[in-house]
SERO-4910 file (N, C-alpha, C, O; in steps of 0.05 Angstrom, whole numbers):
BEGIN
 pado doro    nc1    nc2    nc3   cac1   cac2   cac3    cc1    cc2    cc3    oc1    oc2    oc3
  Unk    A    254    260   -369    264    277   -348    263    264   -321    282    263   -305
  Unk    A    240    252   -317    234    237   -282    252    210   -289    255    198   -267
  Unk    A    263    199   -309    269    176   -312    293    182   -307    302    168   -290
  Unk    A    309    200   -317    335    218   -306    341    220   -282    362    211   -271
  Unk    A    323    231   -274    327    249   -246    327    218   -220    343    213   -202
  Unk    A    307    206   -226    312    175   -216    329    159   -213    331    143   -195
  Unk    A    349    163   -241    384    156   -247    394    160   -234    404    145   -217
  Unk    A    397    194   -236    418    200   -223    413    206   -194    433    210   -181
  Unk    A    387    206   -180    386    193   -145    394    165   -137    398    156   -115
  Unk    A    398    153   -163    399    127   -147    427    120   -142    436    107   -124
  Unk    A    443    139   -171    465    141   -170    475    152   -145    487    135   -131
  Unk    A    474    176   -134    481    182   -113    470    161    -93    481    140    -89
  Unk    A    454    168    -83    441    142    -61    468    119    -61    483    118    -42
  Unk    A    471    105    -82    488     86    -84    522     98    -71    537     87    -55
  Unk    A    524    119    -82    556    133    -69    553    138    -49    574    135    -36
  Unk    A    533    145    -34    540    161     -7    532    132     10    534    134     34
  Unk    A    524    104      1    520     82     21    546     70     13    561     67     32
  Unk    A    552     64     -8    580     52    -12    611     72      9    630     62     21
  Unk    A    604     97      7    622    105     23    622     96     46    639     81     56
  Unk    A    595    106     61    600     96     85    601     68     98    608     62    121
  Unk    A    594     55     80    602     21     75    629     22     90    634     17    113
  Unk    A    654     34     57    676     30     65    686     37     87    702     22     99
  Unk    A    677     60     97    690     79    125    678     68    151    686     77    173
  Unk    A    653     46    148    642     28    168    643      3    177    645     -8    199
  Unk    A    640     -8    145    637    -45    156    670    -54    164    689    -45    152
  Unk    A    671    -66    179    698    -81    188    697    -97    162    680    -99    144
  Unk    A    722   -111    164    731   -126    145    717   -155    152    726   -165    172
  Unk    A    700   -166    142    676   -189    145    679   -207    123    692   -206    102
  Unk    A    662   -227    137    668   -259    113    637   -263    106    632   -281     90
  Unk    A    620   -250    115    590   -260    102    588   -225    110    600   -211    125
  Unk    A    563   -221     89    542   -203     87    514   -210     92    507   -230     79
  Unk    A    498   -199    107    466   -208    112    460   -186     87    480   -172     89
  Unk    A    443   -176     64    428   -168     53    406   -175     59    403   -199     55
  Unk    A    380   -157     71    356   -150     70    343   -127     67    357   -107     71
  Unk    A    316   -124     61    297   -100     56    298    -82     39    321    -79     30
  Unk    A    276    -62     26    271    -49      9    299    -43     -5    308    -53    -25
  Unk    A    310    -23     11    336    -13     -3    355    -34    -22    367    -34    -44
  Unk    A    349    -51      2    369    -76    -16    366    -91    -48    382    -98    -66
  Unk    A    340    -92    -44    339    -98    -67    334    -82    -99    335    -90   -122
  Unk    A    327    -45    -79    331    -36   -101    361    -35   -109    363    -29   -133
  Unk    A    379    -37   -101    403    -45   -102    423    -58   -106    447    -51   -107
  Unk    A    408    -88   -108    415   -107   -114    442   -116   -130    462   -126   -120
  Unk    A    438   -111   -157    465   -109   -175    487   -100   -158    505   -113   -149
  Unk    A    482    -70   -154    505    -55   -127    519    -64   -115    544    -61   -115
  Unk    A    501    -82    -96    508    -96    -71    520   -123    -77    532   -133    -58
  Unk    A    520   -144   -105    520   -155   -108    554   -152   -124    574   -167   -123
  Unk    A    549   -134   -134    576   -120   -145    599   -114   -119    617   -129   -124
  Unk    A    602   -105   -104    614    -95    -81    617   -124    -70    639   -134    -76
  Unk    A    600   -140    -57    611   -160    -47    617   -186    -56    615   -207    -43
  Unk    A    625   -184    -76    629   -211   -100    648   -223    -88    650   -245    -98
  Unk    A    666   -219    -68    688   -229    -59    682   -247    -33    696   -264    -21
  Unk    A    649   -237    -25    642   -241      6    620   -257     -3    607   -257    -24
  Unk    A    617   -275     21    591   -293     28    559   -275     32    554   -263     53
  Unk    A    542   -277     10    520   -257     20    503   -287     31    509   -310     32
  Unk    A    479   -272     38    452   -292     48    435   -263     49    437   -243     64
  Unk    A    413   -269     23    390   -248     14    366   -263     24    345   -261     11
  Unk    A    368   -280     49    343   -288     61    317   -301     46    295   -303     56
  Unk    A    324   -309     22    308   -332     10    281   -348     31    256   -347     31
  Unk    A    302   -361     46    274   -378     62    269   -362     80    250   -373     92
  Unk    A    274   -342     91    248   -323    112    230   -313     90    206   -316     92
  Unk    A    244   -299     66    226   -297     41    192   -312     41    169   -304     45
  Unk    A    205   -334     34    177   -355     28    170   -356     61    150   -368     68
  Unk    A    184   -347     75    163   -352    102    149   -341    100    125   -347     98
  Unk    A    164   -309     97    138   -284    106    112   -282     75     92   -269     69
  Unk    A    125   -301     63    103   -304     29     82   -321     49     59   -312     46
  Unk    A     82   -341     67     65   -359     73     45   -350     91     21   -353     87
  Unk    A     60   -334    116     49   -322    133     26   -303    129     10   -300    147
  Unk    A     25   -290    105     12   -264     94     -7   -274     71    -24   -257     63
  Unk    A     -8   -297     60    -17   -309     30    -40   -309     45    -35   -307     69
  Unk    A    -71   -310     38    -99   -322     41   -102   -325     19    -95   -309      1
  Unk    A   -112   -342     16   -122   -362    -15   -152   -336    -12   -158   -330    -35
  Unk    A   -162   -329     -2   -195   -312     -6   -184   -283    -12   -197   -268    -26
  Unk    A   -163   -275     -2   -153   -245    -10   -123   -246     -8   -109   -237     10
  Unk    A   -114   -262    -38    -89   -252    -38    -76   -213    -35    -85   -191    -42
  Unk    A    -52   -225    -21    -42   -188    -10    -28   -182    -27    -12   -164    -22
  Unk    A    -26   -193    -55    -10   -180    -77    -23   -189   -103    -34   -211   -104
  Unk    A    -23   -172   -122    -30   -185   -151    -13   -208   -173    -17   -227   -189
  Unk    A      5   -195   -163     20   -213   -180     53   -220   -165     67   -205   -151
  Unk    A     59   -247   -172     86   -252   -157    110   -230   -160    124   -229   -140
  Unk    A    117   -217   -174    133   -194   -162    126   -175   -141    143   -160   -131
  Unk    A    102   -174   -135     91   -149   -122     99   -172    -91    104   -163    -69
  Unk    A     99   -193    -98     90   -217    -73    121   -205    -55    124   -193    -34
  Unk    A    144   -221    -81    171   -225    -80    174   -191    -70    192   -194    -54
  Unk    A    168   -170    -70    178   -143    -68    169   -143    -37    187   -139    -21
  Unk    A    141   -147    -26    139   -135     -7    144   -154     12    139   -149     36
  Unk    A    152   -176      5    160   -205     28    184   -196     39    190   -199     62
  Unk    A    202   -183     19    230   -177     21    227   -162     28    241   -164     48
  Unk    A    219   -144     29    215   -116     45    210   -117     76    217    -98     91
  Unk    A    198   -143     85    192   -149    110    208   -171    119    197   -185    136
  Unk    A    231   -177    111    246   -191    111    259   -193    140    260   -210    158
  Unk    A    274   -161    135    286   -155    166    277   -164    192    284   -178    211
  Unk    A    251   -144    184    237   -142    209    224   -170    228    221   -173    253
  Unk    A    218   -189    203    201   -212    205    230   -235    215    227   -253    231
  Unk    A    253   -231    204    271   -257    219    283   -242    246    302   -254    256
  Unk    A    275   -221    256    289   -213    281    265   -210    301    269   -201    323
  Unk    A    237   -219    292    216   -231    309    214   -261    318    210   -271    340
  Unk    A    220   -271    292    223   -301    294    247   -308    312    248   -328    326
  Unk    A    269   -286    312    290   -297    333    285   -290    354    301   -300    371
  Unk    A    268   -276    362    263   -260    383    242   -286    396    249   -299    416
  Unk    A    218   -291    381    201   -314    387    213   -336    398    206   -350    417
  Unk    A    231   -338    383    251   -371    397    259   -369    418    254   -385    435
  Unk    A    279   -342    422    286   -335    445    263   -332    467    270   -334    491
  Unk    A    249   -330    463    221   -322    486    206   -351    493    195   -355    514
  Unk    A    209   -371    469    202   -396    474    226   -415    492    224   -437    502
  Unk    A    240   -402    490    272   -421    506    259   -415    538    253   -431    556
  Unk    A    257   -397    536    253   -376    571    221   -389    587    214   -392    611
  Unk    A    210   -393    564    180   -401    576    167   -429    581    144   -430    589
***
Protein backbone atom coordinates (compact mmCIF):
# COMPACT_ATOMS: atom_id res chain seq x y z
CA UNK A 1 0.00 0.00 0.00
CA UNK A 2 2.90 2.78 1.15
CA UNK A 3 4.91 1.38 -1.82
CA UNK A 4 1.87 2.50 -4.02
CA UNK A 5 1.00 5.46 -2.69
CA UNK A 6 4.93 6.45 -3.11
CA UNK A 7 4.36 5.58 -7.01
CA UNK A 8 1.91 7.26 -7.56
CA UNK A 9 3.38 10.72 -5.64
CA UNK A 10 6.22 10.45 -7.45
CA UNK A 11 4.25 10.03 -10.43
CA UNK A 12 2.50 13.16 -9.98
CA UNK A 13 5.44 15.14 -8.48
CA UNK A 14 7.07 14.23 -11.85
CA UNK A 15 3.85 15.82 -14.00
CA UNK A 16 3.28 18.80 -12.32
CA UNK A 17 7.50 19.61 -12.63
CA UNK A 18 7.59 18.46 -16.16
CA UNK A 19 4.72 20.83 -16.88
CA UNK A 20 5.95 23.56 -15.56
CA UNK A 21 9.32 22.76 -17.11
CA UNK A 22 7.59 23.04 -20.42
CA UNK A 23 5.52 26.31 -19.74
CA UNK A 24 9.05 27.74 -18.11
CA UNK A 25 12.43 26.76 -19.33
CA UNK A 26 13.28 28.76 -22.51
CA UNK A 27 14.47 26.77 -25.17
CA UNK A 28 18.37 25.96 -23.80
CA UNK A 29 21.49 24.04 -24.92
CA UNK A 30 22.76 22.72 -21.45
CA UNK A 31 20.83 21.80 -18.28
CA UNK A 32 22.58 22.26 -14.70
CA UNK A 33 20.92 19.18 -12.71
CA UNK A 34 21.44 19.42 -8.92
CA UNK A 35 19.99 18.39 -5.39
CA UNK A 36 17.76 16.07 -3.62
CA UNK A 37 14.89 16.26 -6.04
CA UNK A 38 17.11 15.67 -8.81
CA UNK A 39 18.25 12.79 -8.20
CA UNK A 40 15.26 11.31 -6.94
CA UNK A 41 14.47 11.92 -10.44
CA UNK A 42 17.03 11.16 -12.21
CA UNK A 43 15.80 8.69 -14.97
CA UNK A 44 12.99 11.61 -15.48
CA UNK A 45 15.26 14.23 -15.95
CA UNK A 46 17.52 12.26 -17.87
CA UNK A 47 14.64 11.15 -20.07
CA UNK A 48 13.35 14.76 -20.89
CA UNK A 49 16.65 16.10 -21.66
CA UNK A 50 18.30 13.44 -23.81
CA UNK A 51 18.43 15.93 -26.57
CA UNK A 52 20.31 18.59 -24.19
CA UNK A 53 23.72 18.98 -22.64
CA UNK A 54 23.21 18.06 -18.76
CA UNK A 55 26.20 18.65 -16.05
CA UNK A 56 24.96 16.57 -12.63
CA UNK A 57 27.97 18.24 -10.87
CA UNK A 58 30.22 15.21 -10.43
CA UNK A 59 33.37 17.22 -9.32
CA UNK A 60 31.64 19.63 -6.77
CA UNK A 61 30.25 16.10 -5.79
CA UNK A 62 33.66 14.71 -4.69
CA UNK A 63 34.37 18.24 -3.46
CA UNK A 64 31.66 18.48 -1.03
CA UNK A 65 32.59 14.31 -0.34
CA UNK A 66 36.13 15.83 0.72
CA UNK A 67 35.10 18.77 2.57
CA UNK A 68 32.77 16.77 5.01
CA UNK A 69 34.87 13.18 5.06
CA UNK A 70 36.97 12.87 8.67
CA UNK A 71 38.76 9.72 8.62
CA UNK A 72 37.76 9.69 12.94
CA UNK A 73 33.90 10.20 12.19
CA UNK A 74 32.95 9.40 8.93
CA UNK A 75 29.37 11.51 8.12
CA UNK A 76 27.95 8.60 6.32
CA UNK A 77 27.97 4.77 6.58
CA UNK A 78 28.19 3.69 3.54
CA UNK A 79 29.07 5.29 -0.01
CA UNK A 80 25.52 5.76 -1.16
CA UNK A 81 24.45 7.51 1.91
CA UNK A 82 27.99 9.56 1.07
CA UNK A 83 26.91 9.97 -2.85
CA UNK A 84 23.10 10.99 -1.59
CA UNK A 85 23.83 13.66 0.77
CA UNK A 86 27.03 15.24 -1.18
CA UNK A 87 24.45 15.71 -3.98
CA UNK A 88 22.06 17.00 -1.96
CA UNK A 89 24.47 19.81 -1.07
CA UNK A 90 25.55 20.19 -4.28
CA UNK A 91 23.60 23.40 -5.06
CA UNK A 92 24.14 25.10 -2.26
CA UNK A 93 28.00 24.26 -1.90
CA UNK A 94 28.97 25.40 -5.86
CA UNK A 95 27.09 28.80 -5.41
CA UNK A 96 29.37 29.39 -2.18
CA UNK A 97 32.40 28.41 -3.86
CA UNK A 98 31.36 30.96 -6.58
CA UNK A 99 30.47 33.31 -4.33
CA UNK A 100 34.08 32.71 -2.41
CA UNK A 101 35.94 33.40 -5.69
CA UNK A 102 34.04 36.23 -6.26
CA UNK A 103 34.87 37.67 -2.74
CA UNK A 104 38.55 36.59 -3.31
CA UNK A 105 38.73 38.68 -6.73
CA UNK A 106 37.46 41.87 -4.57
CA UNK A 107 39.91 41.31 -1.66
Amino acid sequence: MIVNAIATAKAEYWSRLYDWLESTLPAVNEVILSGGAALYLEQELQDCFQEISTYWGADLQQQVQEVFKDKSNDYCRTFREQEALSFRLIDAFGLFMRFRAQMEKVA
